[in-house]
N, C-alpha and C positions, 0 to 999 in steps of 0.2 A: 523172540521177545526182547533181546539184546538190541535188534534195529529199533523197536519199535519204540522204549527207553529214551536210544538215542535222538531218536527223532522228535518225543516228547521237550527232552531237555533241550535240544535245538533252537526247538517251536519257542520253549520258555524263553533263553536267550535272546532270540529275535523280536521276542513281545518286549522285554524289559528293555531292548534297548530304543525299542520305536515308544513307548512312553515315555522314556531318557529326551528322546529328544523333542516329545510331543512336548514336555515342561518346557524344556529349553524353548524352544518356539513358540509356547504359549507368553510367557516371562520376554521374551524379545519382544512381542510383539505389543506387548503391553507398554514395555519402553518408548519404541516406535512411537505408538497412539498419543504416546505424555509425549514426547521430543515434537509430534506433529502440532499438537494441539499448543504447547510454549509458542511456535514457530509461528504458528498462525494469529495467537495474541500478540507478540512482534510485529509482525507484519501489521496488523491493524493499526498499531501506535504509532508504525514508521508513516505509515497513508496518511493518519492524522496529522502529524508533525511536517507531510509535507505539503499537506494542503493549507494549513498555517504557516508555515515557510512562502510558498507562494503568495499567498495573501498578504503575508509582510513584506516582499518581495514589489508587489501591486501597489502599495502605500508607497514603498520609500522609491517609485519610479514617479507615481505622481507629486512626490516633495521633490524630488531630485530637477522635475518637468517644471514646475514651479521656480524653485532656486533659479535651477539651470545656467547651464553656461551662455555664450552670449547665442550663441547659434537657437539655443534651446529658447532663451528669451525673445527672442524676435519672433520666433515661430509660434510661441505661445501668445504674445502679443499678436501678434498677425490674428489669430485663432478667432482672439477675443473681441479687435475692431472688427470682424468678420461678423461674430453674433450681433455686435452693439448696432452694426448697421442690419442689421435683419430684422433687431427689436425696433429699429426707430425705422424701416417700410412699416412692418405690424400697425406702429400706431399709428402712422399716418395714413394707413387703411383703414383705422378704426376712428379715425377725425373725418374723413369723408362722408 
C-alpha cells in the first residue's frame, strides 16, 4: 500500500510539474506571437519607408540628370537633339 501512495504522490508531482511548465510555455509563447506580430508591423513600415526612399532617391537622380554636371549635360542635351530630330522626321512625314 506504501508503494502504491508513493507512486500516486509521484504521479502528482510529475503532473504539477508538467502543468508548471505547460503555463510557462503557454505565457512564452504568447509573448512570442506579440514580439512576432510587433516585428512584422516593423517590417511593413521599413518596406514602406523604403519604397519611399527609393522613389525619392528616382526624383533627385532625374534633378541631379537635369542639373547635372557637364558630362551629365551634354549627354542629356545629346538625348534631347536626338528626340527634337525624331519629332521634326514625324512631321515631315506628316507634311508629305
Amino acid at each position: 500500500m506504501s508503494d502504491t501512495l508513493e507512486a500516486i504522490h509521484l504521479l502528482e508531482l510529475k503532473l504539477k510539474d508538467l502543468l508548471t511548465r505547460y503555463e510557462f510555455l503557454q505565457k512564452e509563447n504568447e509573448v512570442l506571437l506579440q514580439q512576432n506580430s510587433d516585428l512584422q508591423v516593423l517590417l511593413n513600415e521599413k518596406e514602406q519607408d523604403l519604397v519611399h526612399q527609393r522613389k525619392q532617391f528616382d526624383i533627385l537622380k532625374v534633378a541631379k540628370t537635369i542639373e547635372g554636371s557637364n558630362e551629365d549635360s551634354r549627354n542629356t542635351k545629346l538625348k534631347i537633339n536626338a528626340l527634337i530630330r525624331e519629332i521634326d522626321k514625324c512631321i515631315t512625314l506628316l507634311n508629305v
